[in-house]
LOBA-159801 format. One record per residue (C-alpha): residue number from 1; chain; x, y negated, z. Coordinates in Angstrom, 1 decimal, decimal comma, always signed. Example, Ala and Ser with C-alpha at 12.3 -4.5 7.8 and 13.67 -1.06 7.14 Angstrom:
<rs>
1;A;+12,3;+4,5;+7,8
2;A;+13,7;+1,1;+7,1
</rs>
This chain:
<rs>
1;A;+0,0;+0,0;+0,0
2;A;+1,2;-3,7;-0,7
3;A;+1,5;-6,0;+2,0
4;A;+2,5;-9,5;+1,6
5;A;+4,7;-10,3;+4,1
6;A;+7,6;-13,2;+5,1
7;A;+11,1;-12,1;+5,2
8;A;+13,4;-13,9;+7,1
9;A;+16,1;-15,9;+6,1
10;A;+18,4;-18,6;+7,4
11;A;+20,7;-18,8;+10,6
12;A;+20,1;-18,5;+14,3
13;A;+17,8;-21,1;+15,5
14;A;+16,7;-21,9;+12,0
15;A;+14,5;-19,9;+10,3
16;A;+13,5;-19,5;+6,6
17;A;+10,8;-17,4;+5,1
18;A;+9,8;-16,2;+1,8
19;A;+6,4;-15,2;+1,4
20;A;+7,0;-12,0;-0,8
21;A;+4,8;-8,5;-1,8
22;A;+6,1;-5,9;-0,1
23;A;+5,4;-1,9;+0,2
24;A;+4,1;-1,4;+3,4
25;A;+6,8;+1,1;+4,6
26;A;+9,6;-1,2;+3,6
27;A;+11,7;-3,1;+5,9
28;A;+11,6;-6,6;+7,1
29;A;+14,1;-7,9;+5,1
30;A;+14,2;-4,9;+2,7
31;A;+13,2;-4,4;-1,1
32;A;+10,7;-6,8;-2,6
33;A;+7,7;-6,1;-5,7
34;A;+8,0;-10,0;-6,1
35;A;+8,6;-13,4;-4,6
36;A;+5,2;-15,6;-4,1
37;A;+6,5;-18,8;-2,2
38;A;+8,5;-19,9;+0,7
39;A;+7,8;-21,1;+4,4
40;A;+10,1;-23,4;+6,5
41;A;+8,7;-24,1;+9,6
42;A;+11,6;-27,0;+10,8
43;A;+10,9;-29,0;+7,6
44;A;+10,5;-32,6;+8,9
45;A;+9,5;-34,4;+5,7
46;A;+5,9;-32,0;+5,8
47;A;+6,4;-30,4;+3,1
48;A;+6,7;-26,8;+5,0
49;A;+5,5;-24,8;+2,4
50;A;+5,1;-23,8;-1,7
51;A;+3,3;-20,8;-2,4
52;A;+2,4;-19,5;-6,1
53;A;-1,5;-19,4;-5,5
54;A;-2,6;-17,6;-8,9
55;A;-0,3;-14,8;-8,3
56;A;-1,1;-14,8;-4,6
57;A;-4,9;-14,5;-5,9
58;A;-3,7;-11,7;-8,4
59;A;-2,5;-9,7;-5,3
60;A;-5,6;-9,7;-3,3
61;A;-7,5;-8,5;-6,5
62;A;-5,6;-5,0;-6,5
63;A;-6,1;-5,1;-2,8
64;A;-3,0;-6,0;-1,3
65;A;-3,1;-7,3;+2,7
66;A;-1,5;-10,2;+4,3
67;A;-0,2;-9,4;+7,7
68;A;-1,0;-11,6;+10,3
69;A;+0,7;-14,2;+9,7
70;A;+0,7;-15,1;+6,3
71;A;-3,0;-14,8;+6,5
72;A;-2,8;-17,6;+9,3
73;A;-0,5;-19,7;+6,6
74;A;-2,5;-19,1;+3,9
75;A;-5,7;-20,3;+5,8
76;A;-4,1;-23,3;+6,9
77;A;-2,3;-24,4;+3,7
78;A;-6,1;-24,4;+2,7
79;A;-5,6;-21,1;+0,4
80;A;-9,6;-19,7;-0,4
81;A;-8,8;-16,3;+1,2
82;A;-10,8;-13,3;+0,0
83;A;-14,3;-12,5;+1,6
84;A;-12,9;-9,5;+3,7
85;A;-10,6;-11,8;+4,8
86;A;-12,3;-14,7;+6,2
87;A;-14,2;-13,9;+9,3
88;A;-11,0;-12,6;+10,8
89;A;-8,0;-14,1;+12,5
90;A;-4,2;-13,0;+12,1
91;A;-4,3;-11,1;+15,3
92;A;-7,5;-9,9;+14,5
93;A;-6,0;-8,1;+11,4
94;A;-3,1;-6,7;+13,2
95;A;-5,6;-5,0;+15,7
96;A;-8,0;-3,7;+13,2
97;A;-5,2;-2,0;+11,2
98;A;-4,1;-0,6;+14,2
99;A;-7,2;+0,8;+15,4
100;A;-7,7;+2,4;+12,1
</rs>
């Protein structure tokens, strides 16, 4: 299953992401289906983010899932997130997926 995930990059005390597809059983920082944006959370001009929305869009259609997270970044960057998607938090995901 694809999951679209950050991977961390940067030094100590100041991280980077990269919002990026992922398979599921792959490791944080491992092997990547494709790059879809990035995140810095320090950025103090407010541009934190860029994120390629139609190919974001294009992996929800063959049902990828954000994790937690990205979800929670994707909401609040104002991304439209998919129906199933909506009426949960981050956290909310995590735990369903768990439970499951």
């Amino acid at each position: 299953m694809v999951k679209l995930r950050l991977k961390r990059f940067g030094r100590r005390n100041r991280p980077y992401y990269r919002l990026n597809a992922m398979d599921q059983r792959a490791a944080r920082d491992g092997r990547v289906i494709e790059e879809l944006g990035w995140f810095d959370p320090l950025a103090a001009d407010g541009k934190q983010h860029e994120l390629k929305t139609d190919r974001i869009q294009y992996w929800f259609s063959v049902g990828a899932q954000p994790s937690g997270t990205v979800a929670d970044l994707l909401r609040k960057s104002g991304y439209d997130l998919p129906e199933r998607l909506k009426k949960t938090s981050g956290k909310k995901l995590m735990k369903e997926k768990k439970s499951s």
